[in-house]
VODOMI-810920 format. One record per residue (C-alpha): x, y, z; residue in one letter. Coordinates in nm, 3 decimals. Layout:
<recs>
X,Y,Z,A;
...
</recs>
This chain:
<recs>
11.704,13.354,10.849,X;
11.650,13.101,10.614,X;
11.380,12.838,10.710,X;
11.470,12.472,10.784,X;
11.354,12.218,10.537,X;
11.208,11.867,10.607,X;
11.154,11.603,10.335,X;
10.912,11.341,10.380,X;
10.848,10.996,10.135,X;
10.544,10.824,10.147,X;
10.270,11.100,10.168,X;
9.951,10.900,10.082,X;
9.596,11.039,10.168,X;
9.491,11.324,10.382,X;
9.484,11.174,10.715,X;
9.739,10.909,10.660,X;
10.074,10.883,10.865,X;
10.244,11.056,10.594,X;
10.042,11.290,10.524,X;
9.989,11.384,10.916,X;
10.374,11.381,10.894,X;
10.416,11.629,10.640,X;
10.182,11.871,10.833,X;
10.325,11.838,11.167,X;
10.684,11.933,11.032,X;
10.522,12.199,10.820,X;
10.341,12.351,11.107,X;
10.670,12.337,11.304,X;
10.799,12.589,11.098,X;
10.983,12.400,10.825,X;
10.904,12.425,10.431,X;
10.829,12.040,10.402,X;
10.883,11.833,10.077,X;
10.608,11.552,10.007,X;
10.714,11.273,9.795,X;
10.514,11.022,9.698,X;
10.349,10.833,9.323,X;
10.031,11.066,9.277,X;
10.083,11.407,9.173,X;
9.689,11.488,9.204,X;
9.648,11.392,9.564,X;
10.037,11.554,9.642,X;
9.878,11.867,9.494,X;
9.547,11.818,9.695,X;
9.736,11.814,10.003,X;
9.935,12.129,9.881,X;
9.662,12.337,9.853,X;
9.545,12.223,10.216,X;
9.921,12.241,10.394,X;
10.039,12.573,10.430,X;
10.462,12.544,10.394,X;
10.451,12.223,10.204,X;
10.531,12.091,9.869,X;
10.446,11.823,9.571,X;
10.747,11.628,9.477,X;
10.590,11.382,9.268,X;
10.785,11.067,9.231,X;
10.812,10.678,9.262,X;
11.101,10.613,9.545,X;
11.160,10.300,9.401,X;
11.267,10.457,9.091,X;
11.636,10.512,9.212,X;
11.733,10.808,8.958,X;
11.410,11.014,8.989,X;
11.425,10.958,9.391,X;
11.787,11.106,9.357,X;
11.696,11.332,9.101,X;
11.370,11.467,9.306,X;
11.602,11.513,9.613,X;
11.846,11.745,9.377,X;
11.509,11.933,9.286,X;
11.376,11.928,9.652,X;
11.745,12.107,9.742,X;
11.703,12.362,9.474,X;
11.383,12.462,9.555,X;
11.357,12.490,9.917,X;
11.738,12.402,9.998,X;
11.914,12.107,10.164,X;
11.661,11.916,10.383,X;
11.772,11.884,10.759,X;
11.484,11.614,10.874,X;
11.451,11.356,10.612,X;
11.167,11.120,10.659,X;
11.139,10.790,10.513,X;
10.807,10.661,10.527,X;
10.727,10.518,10.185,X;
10.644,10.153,10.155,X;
10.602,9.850,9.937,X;
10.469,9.567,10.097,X;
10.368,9.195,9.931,X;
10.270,8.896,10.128,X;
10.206,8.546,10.045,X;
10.283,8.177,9.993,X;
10.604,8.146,9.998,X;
10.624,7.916,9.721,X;
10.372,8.120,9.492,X;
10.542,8.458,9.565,X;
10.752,8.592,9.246,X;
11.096,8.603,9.360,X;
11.074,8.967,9.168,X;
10.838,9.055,9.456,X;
11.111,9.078,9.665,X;
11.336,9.281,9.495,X;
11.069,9.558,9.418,X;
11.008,9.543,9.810,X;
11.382,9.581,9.899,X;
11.418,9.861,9.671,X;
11.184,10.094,9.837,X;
11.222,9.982,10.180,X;
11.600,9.934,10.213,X;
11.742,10.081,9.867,X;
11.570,10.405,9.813,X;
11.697,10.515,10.259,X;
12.023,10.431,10.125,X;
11.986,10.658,9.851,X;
11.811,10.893,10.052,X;
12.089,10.924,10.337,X;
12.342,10.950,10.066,X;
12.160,11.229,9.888,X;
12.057,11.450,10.223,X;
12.344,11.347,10.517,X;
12.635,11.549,10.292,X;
12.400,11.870,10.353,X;
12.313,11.796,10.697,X;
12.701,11.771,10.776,X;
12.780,12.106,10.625,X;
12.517,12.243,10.858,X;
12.581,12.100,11.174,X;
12.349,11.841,11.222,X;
12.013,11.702,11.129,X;
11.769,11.423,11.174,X;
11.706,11.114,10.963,X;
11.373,10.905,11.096,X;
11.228,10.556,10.974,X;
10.883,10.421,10.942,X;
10.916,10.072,11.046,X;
10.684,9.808,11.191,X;
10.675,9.516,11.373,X;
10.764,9.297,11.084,X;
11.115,9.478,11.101,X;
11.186,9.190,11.424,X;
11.050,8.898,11.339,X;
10.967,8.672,11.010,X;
10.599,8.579,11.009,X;
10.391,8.264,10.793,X;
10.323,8.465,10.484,X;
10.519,8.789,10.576,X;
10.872,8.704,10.437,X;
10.910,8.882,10.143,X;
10.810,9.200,10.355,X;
10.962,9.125,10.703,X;
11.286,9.037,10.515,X;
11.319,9.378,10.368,X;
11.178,9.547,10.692,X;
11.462,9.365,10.898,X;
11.738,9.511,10.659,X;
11.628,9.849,10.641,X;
11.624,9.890,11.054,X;
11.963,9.698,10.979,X;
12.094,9.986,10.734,X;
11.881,10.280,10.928,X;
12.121,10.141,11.280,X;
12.465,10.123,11.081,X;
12.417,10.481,10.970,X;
12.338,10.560,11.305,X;
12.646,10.465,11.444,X;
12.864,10.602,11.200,X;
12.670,10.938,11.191,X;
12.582,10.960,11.518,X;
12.904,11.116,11.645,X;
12.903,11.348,11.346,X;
12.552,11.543,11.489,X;
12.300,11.356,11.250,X;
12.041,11.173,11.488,X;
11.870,10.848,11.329,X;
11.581,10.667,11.446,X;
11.363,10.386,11.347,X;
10.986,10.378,11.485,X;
10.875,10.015,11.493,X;
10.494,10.089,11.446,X;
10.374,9.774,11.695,X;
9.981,9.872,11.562,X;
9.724,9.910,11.296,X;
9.697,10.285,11.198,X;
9.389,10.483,11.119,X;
9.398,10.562,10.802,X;
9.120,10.595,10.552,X;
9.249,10.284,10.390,X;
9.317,10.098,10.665,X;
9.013,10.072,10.947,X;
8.720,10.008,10.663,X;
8.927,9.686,10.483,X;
9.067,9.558,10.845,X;
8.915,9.607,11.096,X;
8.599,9.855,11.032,X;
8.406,9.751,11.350,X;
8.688,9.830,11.599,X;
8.716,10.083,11.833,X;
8.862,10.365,11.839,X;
9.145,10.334,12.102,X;
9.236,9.949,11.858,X;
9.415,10.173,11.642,X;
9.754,10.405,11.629,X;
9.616,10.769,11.542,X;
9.853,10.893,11.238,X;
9.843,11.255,11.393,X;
9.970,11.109,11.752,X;
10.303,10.924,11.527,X;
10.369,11.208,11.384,X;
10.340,11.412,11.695,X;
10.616,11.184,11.874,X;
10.821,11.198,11.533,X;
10.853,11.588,11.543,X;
10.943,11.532,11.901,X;
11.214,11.270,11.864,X;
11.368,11.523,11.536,X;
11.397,11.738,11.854,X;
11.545,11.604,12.113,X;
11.855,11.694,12.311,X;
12.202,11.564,12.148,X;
12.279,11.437,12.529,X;
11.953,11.192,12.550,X;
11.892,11.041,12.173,X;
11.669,10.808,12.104,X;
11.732,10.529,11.812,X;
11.451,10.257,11.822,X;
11.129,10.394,11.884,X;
10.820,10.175,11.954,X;
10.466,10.295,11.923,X;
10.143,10.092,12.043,X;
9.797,10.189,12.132,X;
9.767,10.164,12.490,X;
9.544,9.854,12.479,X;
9.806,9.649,12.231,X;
9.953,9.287,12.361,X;
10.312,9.269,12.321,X;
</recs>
């Protein structure tokens, strides 16, 4: 039997949430596609993921996401877990923020899932189901001083990531969003935020990826659409 194929955006460094993400679906048996800008850290993490593969591209280039996902079907075959996880994120003044700003932020955030659920649900229909998940945050629920050129976007794409839920739903493909209520580890995050912290401050990128497998699992009869995540010592 063929194995099944997962396609992930958004895979930045090793030990990122996207790059945890690719190698929790690849260790669950599935040939996993990593998309993201740089083709020398894609082929880094390559090397070190057994079952996974460098898709280089820029999501927020519409025809080489669409084109990518064409490649990512020829290659390994028609993705049943798509995960989109890429992100573009500016923040500001309002008044000294280039309208342009948020454009470029709505196209990867909200324009390149469309483009993704149009390019992958087709496939996942012909083969009787499959999982679509979301990396969203807590900017997806409320506009912020400084945050609207970001949260805006965020809000839409749980918007569009719900809508397809409902329509798909009933057809067999499951779609959640993850509202990230945290800072994650990453190695880009904890030394420029908050490098004195401790350890249990932060989300660990290999425990959201662990409850993102799970959730691309679960039983049709108990689904789960909006996901939130915290570290146990979070205020909300």
């Amino acid at each position: 039997m063929s194995r099944p194929v997962a396609l992930v955006t958004g895979v930045g460094p090793d030990g990122g949430t996207g790059a945890e993400i690719a190698r929790r679906f690849a260790d669950g048996g599935y040939l996993t596609a990593m998309l993201a800008r740089d083709a020398e850290r894609l082929a880094a993490l390559e090397a070190d993921i057994e079952n996974a593969t460098a898709f280089p591209c820029d999501v927020g280039d519409l025809d080489a996401l669409c084109a990518t996902v064409a490649a990512v079907r020829e290659r390994l075959g028609p993705p049943t877990v798509v995960v989109h996880n890429a992100l573009r994120s500016t923040r500001g003044p309002f008044l000294e923020q280039d309208p342009e700003e948020l454009e470029r932020n709505f196209r990867v955030n909200a324009t390149a899932l469309l483009h993704l659920a149009r390019e992958t649900i087709p496939g996942m229909l012909d083969g009787g189901g499959g999982a679509l998940l979301v990396t969203g945050n807590t900017s997806a629920t409320r506009g912020k001083a400084h945050w609207g050129f970001f949260a805006s976007t965020k809000a839409a794409q749980r918007i569009l990531a719900e809508s397809i839920a409902r329509e798909f739903g009933p057809q067999g493909i499951h779609v959640a969003y993850f509202i990230i209520d945290a800072t994650i580890d990453t190695p880009r995050t904890r030394p420029f935020i908050a490098p004195d912290a401790p350890d249990e401050f932060f989300a660990r990128p290999v425990a959201i990826a662990e409850e993102m497998y799970r959730v691309a699992h679960q039983d049709r009869s108990a689904w789960s659409f909006r996901v939130e995540l915290r570290p146990f010592g979070e205020t909300w």
